[in-house]
N, C-alpha and C positions, 0 to 999 in steps of 0.2 A: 579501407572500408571500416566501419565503423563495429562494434559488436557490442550488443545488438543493436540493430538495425531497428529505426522508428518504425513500428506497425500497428493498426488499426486491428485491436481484437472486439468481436461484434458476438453477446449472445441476445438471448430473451429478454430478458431485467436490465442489464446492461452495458455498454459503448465505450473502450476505452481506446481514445484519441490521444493522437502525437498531440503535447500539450503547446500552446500557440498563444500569442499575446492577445486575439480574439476572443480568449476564453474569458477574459477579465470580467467583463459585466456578471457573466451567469455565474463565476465562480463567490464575486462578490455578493449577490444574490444567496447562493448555497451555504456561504459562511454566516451569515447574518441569524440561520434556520440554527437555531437553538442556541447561539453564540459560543460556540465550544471554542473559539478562542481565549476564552477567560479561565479556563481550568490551566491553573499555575503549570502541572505536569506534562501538559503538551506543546507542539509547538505549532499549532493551526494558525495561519493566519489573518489580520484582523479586517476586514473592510478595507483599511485606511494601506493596510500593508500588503496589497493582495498586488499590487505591479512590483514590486519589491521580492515579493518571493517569488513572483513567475519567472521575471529576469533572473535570480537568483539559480532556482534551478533550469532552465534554459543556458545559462552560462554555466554550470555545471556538467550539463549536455553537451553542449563545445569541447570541454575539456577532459569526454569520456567515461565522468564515472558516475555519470546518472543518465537515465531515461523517463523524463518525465511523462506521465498521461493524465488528461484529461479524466472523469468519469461524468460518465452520462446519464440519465434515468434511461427507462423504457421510452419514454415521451421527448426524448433527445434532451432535456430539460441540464444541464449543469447539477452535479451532484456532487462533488466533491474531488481530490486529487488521490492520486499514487504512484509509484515510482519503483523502477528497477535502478536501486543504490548500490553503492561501495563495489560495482562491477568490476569482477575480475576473471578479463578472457583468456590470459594464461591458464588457469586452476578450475573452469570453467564453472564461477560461481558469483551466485548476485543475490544481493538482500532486495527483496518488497520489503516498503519502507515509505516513509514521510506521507503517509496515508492519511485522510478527513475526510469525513462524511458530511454532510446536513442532516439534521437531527430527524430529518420525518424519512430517511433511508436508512438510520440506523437499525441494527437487529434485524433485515430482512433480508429479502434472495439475494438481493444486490451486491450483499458484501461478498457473502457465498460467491456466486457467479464471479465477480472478479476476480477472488483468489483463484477460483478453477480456473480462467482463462488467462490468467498470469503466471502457475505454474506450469498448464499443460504444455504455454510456449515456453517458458523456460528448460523445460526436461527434453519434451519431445520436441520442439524446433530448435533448441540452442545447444540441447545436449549437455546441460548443464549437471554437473555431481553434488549439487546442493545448491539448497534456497532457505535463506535464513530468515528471521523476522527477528527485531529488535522493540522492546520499548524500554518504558518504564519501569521499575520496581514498585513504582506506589499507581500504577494506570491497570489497575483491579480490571476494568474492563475488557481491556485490551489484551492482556494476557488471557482472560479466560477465552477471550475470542481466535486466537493465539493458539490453543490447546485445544478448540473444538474443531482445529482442522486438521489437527494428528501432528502437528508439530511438538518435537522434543524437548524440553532444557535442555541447553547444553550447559550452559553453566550462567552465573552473574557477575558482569563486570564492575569490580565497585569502583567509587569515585573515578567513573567512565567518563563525563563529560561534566559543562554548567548550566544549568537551566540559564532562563533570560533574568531571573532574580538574583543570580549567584549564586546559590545552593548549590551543592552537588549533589550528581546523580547516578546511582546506581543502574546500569542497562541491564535486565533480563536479556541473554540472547537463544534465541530456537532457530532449531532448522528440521527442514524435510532432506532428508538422502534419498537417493535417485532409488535405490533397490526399495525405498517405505514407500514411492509414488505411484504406482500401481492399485493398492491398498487405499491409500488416501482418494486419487481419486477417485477409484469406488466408491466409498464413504460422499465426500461431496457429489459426486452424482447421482447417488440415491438422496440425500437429504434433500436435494434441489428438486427430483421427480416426486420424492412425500409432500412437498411442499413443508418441510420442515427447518423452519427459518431461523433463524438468530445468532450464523457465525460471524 
């Protein structure tokens, strides 16, 4: 049996589904909303590569060490992906990871809402002693968004990986420890009942 195990997390703002080769159109659709494929730093993909990287992490999924999902709006509408990566069920820990939004869910409950409903299964259904996030050293955004949900530095991986230019890249990597996620999720469940948006 697999771990984790594909599951449908469902809140208010947002739906996150076992990711499916179905999803293609609306995901195409989602990508298109502000074209954040073009930002050199990331690796969203483009219209044209969007069965490419669904097969991509789907076969990944096969192979254990991802769980890709879908995101949904409120309106079931295609909103972007994420993924429970670099799973590891020995050591009971998994990076959220290879995450895009469409630009008109940027900054709002939604991203909030999913991080809550991705770590709450991670800690409290998988039992997990940590949950990491990873990006960029120059994805400004991402990390501040990164640290508005009480996640750490742990430290920076340099000349971690290669962009699709060839450059190297430095990975910022955070996590949450299972004794900080009590705390934390307090923190996002109050921001999400203020209606206080933009993690």
């Amino acid at each position: 049996m697999p771990w984790p195990e594909p599951v449908t997390l469902r809140g208010r703002h947002a739906t996150l589904e076992p990711l499916k080769t179905t999803h293609h159109d609306g995901m195409v659709t989602a990508t298109r909303d502000g074209e954040i494929w073009k930002l050199w730093y990331t690796s969203v993909p483009s219209p044209e590569g969007m069965a490419d990287e669904i097969a991509r992490r789907l076969d990944l999924q096969a192979k254990g060490s991802m769980l890709p999902f879908a995101v949904l709006d409120a309106d079931g509408r295609a909103a972007g992906m994420t993924t429970f990566m670099n799973i590891d069920p020995v050591h009971k820990r998994i990076e959220v990871g290879s995450t895009w939004y469409a630009k008109r869910v940027q900054r709002s409950a939604l991203n909030t809402e999913c991080k809550l409903m991705l770590m709450t299964h991670a800690f409290e259904t998988l039992g997990c002693i940590a949950v990491e996030y990873r990006t960029s050293f120059f994805n400004q955004q991402s990390r501040r968004a990164i640290e508005r949900l009480g996640a750490k530095l742990d430290g920076i991986l340099r000349n971690h990986q290669r962009y699709s230019d060839g450059s190297l890249r430095d990975t910022c990597v955070y996590s949450i420890i299972a004794s900080e996620w009590p705390a934390v999720k307090a923190h996002l469940t109050f921001k999400l009942a203020q209606g206080q948006l933009g993690t």
